[in-house]
ZAMAR-54159 format. One record per atom (N, C-alpha, C, CB): residue number from 1; atom name; y, x, z. Coordinates in steps of 0.001 Angstrom, whole numbers, plus 500000, padded with zeros to 6 digits. Each point is the difference from the previous one (the first is absolute). Glycine has a CB too. Layout:
N
NODE num atomo      v      u      w
NODE NUM    CA      Y      X      Z
...
! end
This chain:
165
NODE num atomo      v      u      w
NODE   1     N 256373 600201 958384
NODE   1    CA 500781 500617 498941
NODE   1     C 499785 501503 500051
NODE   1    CB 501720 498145 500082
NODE   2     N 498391 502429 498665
NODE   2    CA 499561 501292 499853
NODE   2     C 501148 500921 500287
NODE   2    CB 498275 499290 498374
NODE   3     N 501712 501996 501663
NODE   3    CA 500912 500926 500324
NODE   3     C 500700 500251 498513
NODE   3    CB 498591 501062 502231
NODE   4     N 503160 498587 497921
NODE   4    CA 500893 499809 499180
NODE   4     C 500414 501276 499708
NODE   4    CB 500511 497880 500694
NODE   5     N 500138 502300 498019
NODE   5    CA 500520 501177 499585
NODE   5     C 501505 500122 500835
NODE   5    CB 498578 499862 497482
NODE   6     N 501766 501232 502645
NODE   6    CA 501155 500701 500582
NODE   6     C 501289 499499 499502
NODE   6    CB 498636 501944 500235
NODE   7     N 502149 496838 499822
NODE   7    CA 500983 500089 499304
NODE   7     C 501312 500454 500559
NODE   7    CB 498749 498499 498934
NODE   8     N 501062 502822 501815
NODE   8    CA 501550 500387 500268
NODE   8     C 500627 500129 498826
NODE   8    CB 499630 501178 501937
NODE   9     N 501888 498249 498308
NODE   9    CA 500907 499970 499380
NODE   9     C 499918 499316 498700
NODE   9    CB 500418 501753 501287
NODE  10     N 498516 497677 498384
NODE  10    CA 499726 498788 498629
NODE  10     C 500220 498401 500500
NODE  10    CB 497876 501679 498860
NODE  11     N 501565 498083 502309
NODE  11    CA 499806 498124 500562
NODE  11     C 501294 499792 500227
NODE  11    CB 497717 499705 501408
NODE  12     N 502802 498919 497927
NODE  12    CA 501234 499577 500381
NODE  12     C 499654 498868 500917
NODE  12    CB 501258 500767 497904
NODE  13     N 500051 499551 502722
NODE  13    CA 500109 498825 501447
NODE  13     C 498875 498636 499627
NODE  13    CB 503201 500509 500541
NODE  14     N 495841 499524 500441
NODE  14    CA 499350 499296 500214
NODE  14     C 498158 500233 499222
NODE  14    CB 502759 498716 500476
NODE  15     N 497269 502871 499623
NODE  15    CA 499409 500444 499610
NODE  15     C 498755 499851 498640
NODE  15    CB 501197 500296 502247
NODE  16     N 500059 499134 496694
NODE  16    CA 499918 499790 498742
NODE  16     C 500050 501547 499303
NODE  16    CB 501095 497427 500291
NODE  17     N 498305 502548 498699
NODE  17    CA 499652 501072 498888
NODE  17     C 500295 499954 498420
NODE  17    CB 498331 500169 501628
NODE  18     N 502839 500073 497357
NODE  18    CA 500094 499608 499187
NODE  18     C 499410 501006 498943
NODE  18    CB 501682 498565 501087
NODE  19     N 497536 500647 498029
NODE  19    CA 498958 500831 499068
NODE  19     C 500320 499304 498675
NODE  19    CB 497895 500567 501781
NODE  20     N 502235 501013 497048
NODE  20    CA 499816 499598 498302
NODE  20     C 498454 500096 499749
NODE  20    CB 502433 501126 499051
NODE  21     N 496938 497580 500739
NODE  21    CA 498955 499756 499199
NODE  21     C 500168 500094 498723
NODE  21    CB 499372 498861 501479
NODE  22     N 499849 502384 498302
NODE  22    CA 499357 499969 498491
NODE  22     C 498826 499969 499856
NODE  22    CB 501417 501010 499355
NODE  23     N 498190 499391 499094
NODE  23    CA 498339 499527 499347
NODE  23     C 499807 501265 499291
NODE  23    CB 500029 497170 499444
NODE  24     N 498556 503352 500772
NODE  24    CA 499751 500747 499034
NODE  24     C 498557 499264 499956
NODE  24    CB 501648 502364 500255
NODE  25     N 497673 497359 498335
NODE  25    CA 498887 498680 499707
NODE  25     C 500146 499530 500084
NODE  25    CB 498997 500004 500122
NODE  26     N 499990 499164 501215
NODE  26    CA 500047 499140 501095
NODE  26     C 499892 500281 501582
NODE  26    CB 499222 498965 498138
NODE  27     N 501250 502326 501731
NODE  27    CA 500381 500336 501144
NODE  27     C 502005 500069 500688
NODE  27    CB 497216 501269 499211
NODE  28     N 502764 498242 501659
NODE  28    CA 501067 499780 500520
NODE  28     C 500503 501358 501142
NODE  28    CB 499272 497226 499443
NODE  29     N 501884 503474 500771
NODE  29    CA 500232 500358 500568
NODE  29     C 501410 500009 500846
NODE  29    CB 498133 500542 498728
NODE  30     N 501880 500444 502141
NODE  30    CA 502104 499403 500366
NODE  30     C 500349 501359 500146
NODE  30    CB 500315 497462 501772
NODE  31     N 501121 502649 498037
NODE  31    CA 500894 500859 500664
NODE  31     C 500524 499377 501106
NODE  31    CB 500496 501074 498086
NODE  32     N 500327 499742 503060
NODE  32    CA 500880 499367 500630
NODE  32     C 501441 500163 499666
NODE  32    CB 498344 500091 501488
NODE  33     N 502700 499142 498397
NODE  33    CA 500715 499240 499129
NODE  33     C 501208 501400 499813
NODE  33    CB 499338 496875 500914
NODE  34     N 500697 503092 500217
NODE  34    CA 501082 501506 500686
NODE  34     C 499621 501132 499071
NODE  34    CB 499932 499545 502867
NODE  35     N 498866 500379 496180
NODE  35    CA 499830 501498 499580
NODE  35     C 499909 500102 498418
NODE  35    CB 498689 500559 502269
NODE  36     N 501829 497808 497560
NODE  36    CA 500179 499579 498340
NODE  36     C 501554 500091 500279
NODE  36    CB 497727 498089 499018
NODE  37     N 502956 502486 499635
NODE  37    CA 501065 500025 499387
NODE  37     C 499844 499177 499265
NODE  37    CB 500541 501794 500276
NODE  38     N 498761 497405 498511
NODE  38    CA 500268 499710 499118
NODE  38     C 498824 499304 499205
NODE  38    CB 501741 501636 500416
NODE  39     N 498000 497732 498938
NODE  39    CA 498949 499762 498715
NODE  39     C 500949 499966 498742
NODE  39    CB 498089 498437 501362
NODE  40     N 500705 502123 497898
NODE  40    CA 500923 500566 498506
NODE  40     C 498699 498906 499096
NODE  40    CB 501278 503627 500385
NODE  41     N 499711 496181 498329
NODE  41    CA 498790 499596 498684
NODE  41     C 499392 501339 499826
NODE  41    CB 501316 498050 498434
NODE  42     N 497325 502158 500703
NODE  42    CA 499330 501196 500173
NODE  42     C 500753 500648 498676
NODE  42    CB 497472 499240 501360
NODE  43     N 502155 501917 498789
NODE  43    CA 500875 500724 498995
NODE  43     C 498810 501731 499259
NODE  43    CB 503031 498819 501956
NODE  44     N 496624 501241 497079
NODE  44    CA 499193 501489 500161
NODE  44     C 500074 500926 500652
NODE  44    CB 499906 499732 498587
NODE  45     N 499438 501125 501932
NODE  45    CA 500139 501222 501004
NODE  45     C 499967 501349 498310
NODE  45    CB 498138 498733 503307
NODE  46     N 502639 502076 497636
NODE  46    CA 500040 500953 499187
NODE  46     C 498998 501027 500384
NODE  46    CB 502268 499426 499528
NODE  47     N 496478 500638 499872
NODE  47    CA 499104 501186 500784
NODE  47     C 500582 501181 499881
NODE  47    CB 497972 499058 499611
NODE  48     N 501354 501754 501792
NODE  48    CA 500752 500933 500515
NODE  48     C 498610 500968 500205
NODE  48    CB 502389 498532 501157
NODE  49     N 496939 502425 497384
NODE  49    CA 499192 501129 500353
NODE  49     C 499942 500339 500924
NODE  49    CB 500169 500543 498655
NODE  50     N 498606 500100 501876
NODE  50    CA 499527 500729 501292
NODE  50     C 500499 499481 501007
NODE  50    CB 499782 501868 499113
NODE  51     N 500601 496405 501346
NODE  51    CA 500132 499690 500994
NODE  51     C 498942 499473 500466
NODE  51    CB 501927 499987 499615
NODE  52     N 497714 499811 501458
NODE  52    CA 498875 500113 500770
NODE  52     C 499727 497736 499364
NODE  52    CB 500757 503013 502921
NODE  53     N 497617 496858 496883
NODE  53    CA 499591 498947 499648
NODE  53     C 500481 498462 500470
NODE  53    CB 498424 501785 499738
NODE  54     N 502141 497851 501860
NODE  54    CA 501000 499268 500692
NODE  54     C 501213 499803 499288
NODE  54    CB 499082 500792 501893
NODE  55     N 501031 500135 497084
NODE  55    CA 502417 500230 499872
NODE  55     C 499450 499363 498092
NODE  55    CB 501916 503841 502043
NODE  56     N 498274 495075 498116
NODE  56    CA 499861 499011 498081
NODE  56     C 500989 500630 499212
NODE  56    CB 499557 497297 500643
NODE  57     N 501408 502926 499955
NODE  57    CA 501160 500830 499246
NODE  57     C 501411 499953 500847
NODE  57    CB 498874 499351 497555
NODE  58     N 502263 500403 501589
NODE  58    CA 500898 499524 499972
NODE  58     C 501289 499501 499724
NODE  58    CB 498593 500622 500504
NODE  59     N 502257 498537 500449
NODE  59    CA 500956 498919 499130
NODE  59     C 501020 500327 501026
NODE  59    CB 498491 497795 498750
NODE  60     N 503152 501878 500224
NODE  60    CA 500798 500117 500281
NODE  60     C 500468 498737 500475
NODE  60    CB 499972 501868 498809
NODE  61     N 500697 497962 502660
NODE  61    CA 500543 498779 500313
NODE  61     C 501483 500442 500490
NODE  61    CB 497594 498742 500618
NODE  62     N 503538 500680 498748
NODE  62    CA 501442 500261 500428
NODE  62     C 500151 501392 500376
NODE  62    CB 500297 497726 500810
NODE  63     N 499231 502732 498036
NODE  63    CA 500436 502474 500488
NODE  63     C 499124 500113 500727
NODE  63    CB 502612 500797 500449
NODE  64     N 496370 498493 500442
NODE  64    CA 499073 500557 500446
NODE  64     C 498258 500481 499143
NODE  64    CB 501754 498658 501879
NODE  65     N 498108 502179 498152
NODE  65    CA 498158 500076 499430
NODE  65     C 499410 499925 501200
NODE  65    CB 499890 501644 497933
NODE  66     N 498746 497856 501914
NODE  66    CA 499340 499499 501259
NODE  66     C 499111 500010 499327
NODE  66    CB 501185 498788 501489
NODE  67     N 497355 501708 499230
NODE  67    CA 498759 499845 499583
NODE  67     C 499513 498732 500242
NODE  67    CB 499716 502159 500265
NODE  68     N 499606 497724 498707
NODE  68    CA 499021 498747 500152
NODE  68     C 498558 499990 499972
NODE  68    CB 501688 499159 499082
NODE  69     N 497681 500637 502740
NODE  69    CA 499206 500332 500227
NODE  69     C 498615 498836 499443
NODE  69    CB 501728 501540 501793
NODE  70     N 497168 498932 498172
NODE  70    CA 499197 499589 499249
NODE  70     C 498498 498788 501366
NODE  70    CB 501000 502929 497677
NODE  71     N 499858 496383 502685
NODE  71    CA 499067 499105 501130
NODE  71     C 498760 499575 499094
NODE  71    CB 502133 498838 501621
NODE  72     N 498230 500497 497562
NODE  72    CA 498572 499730 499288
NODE  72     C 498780 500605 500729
NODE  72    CB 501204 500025 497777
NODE  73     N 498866 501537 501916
NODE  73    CA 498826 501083 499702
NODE  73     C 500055 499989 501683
NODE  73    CB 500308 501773 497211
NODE  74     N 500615 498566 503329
NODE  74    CA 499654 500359 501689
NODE  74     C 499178 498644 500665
NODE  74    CB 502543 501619 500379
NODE  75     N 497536 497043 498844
NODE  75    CA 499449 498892 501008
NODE  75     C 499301 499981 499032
NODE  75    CB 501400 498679 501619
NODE  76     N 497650 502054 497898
NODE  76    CA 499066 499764 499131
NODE  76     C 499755 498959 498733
NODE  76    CB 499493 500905 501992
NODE  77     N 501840 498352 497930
NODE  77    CA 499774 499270 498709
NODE  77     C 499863 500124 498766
NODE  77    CB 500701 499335 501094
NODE  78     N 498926 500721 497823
NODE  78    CA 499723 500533 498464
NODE  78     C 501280 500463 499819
NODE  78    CB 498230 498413 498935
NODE  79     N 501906 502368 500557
NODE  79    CA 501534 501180 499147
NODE  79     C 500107 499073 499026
NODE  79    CB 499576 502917 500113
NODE  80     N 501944 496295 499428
NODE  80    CA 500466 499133 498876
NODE  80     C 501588 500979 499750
NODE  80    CB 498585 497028 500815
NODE  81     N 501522 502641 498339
NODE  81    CA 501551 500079 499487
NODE  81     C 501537 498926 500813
NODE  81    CB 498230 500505 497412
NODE  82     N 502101 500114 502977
NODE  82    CA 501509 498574 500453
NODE  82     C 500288 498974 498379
NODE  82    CB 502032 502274 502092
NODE  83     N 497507 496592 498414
NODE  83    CA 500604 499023 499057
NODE  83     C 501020 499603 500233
NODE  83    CB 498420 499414 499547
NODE  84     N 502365 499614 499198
NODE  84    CA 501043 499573 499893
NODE  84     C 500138 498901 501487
NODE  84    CB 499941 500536 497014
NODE  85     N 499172 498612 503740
NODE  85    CA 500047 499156 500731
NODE  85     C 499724 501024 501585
NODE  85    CB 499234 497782 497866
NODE  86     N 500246 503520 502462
NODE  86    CA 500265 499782 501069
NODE  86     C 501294 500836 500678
NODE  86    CB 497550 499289 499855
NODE  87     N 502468 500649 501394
NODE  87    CA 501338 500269 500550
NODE  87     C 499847 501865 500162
NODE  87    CB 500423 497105 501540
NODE  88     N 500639 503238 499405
NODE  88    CA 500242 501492 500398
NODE  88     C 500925 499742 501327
NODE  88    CB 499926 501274 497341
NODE  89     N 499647 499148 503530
NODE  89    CA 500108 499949 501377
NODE  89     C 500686 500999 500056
NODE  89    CB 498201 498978 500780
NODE  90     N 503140 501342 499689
NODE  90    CA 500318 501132 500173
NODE  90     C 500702 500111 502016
NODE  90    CB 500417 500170 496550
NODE  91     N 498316 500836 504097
NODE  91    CA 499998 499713 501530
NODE  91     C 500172 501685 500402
NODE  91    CB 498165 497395 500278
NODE  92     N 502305 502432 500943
NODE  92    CA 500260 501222 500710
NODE  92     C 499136 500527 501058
NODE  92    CB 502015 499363 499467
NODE  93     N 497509 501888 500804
NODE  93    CA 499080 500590 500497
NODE  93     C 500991 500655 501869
NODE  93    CB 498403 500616 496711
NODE  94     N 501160 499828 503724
NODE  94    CA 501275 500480 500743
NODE  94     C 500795 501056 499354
NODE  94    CB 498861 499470 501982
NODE  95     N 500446 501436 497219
NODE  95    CA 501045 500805 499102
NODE  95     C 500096 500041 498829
NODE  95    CB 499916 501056 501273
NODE  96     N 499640 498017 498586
NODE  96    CA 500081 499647 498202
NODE  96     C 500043 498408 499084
NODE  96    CB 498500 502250 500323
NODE  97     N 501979 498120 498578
NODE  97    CA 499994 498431 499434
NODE  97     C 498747 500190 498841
NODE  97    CB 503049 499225 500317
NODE  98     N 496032 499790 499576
NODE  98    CA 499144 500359 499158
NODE  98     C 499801 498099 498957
NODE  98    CB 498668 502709 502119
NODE  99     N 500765 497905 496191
NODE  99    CA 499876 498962 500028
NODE  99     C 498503 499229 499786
NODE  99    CB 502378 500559 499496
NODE 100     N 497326 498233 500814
NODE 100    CA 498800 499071 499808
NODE 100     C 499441 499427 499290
NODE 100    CB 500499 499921 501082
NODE 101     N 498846 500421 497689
NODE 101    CA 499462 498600 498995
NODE 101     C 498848 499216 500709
NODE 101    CB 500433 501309 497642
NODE 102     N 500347 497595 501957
NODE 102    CA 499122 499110 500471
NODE 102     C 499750 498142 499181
NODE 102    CB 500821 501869 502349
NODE 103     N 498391 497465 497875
NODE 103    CA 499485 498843 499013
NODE 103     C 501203 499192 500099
NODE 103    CB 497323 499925 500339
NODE 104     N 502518 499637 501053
NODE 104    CA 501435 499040 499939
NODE 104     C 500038 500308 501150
NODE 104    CB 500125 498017 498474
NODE 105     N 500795 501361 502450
NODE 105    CA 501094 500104 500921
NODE 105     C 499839 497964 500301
NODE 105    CB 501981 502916 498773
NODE 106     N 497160 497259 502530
NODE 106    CA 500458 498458 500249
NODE 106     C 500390 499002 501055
NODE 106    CB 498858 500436 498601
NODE 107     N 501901 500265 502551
NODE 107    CA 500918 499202 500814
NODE 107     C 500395 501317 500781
NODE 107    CB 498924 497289 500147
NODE 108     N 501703 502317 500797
NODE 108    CA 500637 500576 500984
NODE 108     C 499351 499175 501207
NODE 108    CB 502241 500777 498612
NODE 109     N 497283 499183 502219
NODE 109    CA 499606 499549 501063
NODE 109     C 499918 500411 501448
NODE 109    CB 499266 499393 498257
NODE 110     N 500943 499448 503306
NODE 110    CA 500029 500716 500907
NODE 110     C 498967 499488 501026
NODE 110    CB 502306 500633 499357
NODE 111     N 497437 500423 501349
NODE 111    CA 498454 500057 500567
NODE 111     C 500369 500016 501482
NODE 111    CB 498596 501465 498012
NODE 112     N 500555 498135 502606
NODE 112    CA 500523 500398 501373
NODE 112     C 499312 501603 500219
NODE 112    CB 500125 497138 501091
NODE 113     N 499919 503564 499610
NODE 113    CA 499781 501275 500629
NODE 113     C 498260 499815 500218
NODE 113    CB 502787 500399 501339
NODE 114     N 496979 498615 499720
NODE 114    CA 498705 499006 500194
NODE 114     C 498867 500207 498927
NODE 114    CB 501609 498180 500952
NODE 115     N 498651 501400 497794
NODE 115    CA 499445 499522 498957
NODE 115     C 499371 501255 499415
NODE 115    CB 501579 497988 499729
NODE 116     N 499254 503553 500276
NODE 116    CA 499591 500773 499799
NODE 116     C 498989 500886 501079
NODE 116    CB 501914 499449 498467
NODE 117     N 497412 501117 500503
NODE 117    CA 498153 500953 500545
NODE 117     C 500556 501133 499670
NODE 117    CB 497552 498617 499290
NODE 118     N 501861 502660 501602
NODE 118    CA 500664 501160 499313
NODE 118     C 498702 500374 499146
NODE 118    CB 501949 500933 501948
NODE 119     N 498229 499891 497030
NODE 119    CA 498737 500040 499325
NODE 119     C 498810 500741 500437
NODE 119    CB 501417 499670 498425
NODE 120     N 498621 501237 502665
NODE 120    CA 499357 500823 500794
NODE 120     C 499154 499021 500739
NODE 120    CB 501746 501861 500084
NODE 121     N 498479 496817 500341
NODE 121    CA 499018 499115 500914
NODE 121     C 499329 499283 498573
NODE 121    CB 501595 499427 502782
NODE 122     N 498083 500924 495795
NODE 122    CA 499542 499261 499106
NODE 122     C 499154 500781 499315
NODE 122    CB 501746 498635 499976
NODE 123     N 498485 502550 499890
NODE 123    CA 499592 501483 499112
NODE 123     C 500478 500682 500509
NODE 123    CB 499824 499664 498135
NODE 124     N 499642 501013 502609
NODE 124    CA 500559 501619 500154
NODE 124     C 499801 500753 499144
NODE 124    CB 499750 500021 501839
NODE 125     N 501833 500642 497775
NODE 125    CA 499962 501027 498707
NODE 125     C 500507 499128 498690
NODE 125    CB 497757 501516 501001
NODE 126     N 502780 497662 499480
NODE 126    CA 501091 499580 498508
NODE 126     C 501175 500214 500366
NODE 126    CB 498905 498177 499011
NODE 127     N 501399 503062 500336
NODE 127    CA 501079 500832 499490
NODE 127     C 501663 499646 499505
NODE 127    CB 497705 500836 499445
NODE 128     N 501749 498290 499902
NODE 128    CA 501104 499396 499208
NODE 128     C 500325 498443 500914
NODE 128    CB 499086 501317 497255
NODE 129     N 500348 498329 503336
NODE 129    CA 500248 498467 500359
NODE 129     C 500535 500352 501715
NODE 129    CB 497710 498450 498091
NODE 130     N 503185 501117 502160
NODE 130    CA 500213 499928 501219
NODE 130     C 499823 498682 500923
NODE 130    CB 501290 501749 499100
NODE 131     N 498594 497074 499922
NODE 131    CA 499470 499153 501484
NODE 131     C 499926 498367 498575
NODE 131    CB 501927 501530 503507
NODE 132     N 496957 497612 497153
NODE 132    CA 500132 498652 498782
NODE 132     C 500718 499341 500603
NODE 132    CB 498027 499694 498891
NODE 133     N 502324 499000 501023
NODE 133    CA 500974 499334 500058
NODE 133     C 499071 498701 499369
NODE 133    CB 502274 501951 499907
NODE 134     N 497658 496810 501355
NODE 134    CA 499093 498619 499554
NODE 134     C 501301 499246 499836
NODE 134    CB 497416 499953 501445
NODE 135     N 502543 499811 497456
NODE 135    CA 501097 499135 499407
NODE 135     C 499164 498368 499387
NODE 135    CB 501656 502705 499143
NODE 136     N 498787 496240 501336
NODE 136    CA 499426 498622 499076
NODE 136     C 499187 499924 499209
NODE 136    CB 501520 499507 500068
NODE 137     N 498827 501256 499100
NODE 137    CA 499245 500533 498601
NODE 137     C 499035 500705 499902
NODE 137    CB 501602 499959 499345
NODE 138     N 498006 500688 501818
NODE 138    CA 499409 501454 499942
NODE 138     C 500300 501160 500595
NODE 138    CB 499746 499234 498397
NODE 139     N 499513 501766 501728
NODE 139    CA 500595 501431 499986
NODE 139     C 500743 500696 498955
NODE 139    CB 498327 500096 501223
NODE 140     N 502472 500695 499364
NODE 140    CA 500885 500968 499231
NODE 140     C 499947 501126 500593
NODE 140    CB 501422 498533 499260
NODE 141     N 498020 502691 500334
NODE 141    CA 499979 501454 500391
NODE 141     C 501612 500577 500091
NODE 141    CB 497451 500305 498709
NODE 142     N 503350 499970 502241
NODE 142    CA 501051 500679 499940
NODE 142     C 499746 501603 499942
NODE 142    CB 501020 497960 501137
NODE 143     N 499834 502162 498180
NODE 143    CA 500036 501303 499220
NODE 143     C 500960 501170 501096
NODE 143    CB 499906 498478 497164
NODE 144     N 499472 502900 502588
NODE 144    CA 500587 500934 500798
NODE 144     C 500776 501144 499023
NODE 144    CB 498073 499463 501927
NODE 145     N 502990 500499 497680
NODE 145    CA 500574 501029 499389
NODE 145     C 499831 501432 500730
NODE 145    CB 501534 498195 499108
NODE 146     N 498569 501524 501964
NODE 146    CA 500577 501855 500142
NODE 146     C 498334 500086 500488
NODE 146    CB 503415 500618 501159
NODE 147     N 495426 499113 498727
NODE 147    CA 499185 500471 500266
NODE 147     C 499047 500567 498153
NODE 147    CB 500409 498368 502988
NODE 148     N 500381 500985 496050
NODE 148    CA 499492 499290 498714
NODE 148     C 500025 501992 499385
NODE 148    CB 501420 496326 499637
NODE 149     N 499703 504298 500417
NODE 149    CA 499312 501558 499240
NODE 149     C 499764 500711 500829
NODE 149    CB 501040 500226 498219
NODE 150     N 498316 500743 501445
NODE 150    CA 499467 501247 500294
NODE 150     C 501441 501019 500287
NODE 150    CB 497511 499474 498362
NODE 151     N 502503 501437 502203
NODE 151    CA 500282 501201 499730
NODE 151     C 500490 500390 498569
NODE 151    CB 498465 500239 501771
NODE 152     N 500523 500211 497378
NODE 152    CA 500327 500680 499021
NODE 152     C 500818 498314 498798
NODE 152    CB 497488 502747 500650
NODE 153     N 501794 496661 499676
NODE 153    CA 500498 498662 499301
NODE 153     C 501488 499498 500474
NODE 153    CB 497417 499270 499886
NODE 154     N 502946 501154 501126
NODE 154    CA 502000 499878 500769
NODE 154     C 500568 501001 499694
NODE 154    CB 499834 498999 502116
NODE 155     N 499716 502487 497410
NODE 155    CA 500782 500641 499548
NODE 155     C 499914 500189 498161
NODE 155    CB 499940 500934 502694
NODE 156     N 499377 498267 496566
NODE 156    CA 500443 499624 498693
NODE 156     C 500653 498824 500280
NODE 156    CB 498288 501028 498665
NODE 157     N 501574 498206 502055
NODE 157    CA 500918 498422 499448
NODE 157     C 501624 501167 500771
NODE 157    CB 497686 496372 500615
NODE 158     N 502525 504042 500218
NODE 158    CA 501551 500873 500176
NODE 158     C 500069 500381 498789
NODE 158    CB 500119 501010 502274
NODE 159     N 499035 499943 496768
NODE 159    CA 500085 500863 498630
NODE 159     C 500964 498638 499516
NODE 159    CB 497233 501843 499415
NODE 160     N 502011 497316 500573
NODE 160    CA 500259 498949 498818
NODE 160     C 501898 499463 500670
NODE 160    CB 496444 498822 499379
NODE 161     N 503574 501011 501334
NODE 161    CA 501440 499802 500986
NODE 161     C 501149 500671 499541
NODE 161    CB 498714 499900 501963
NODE 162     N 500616 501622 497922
NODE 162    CA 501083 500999 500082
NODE 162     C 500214 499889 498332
NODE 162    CB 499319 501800 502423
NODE 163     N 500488 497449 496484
NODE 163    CA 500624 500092 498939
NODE 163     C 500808 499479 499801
NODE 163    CB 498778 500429 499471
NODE 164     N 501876 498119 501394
NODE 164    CA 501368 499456 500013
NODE 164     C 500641 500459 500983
NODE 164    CB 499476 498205 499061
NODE 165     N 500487 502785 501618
NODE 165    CA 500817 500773 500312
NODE 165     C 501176 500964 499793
NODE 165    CB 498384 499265 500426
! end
């Protein structure tokens, strides 16, 4: 077995891992469960000039505005519009709530600790992926929020924060 990703403070007793699988194509990816608030029906983003190419715009959820960051373009998939059918992920960063378009949204699932690769023993230098996850079905790339902006890209999605303020 290969060298597992780090799950301090994520593996529950018995060193289980609970992950939101979603889809963008036919590619599958996860959050870990702890860092979703919510799935929303999709809703338009309000573009937001001179924000850096990552920030789609943004949407108001319960008095909050929250950017809605643009995964498509960062995992290289073709740039589409949010349709009426897919979801909006709305997940938390360690200092921030940001939100997700995405195709669909399709289980919640739990992994053992085991099962997961960190992505560094697969590719070194994927950025965005912190470790796959061999699930029945397949692989699923789990996703790394707080590694996912830049610098200058965390202090526009705050810009975007500080207007429901």
């Amino acid at each position: 077995m290969g060298e597992t990703v780090s799950q301090a403070g994520r593996a529950r007793p018995g060193g289980r891992v609970a992950l939101v699988v979603f889809r963008l194509g036919q590619v599958r990816y996860a959050l870990h469960l702890e860092s979703v608030e919510r799935v929303l029906p999709a809703v338009e983003a309000t573009p937001l000039p001179g924000a850096p190419e990552i920030v789609a715009g943004a949407i108001n959820v319960a008095g909050r505005v929250l950017a809605v960051l643009d995964i498509r373009r960062r995992f290289g998939h073709p740039a589409r519009a949010i349709e009426v059918d897919d979801h909006l992920i709305l997940a938390r960063t360690a200092k921030r709530s940001v939100i997700l378009p995405v195709d669909a949204v399709a289980d919640v699932v739990q992994v053992d600790a085991g099962q997961i690769t960190a992505a560094e023993r697969v590719v070194p230098g994927l950025e965005y992926v912190e470790g796959l996850a061999r699930l029945p079905d397949g692989l699923v790339l789990i996703h790394d929020l707080d590694r996912f902006l830049s610098l200058d890209e965390l202090q526009a999605v705050d810009g975007v924060e500080g207007l429901s303020r």
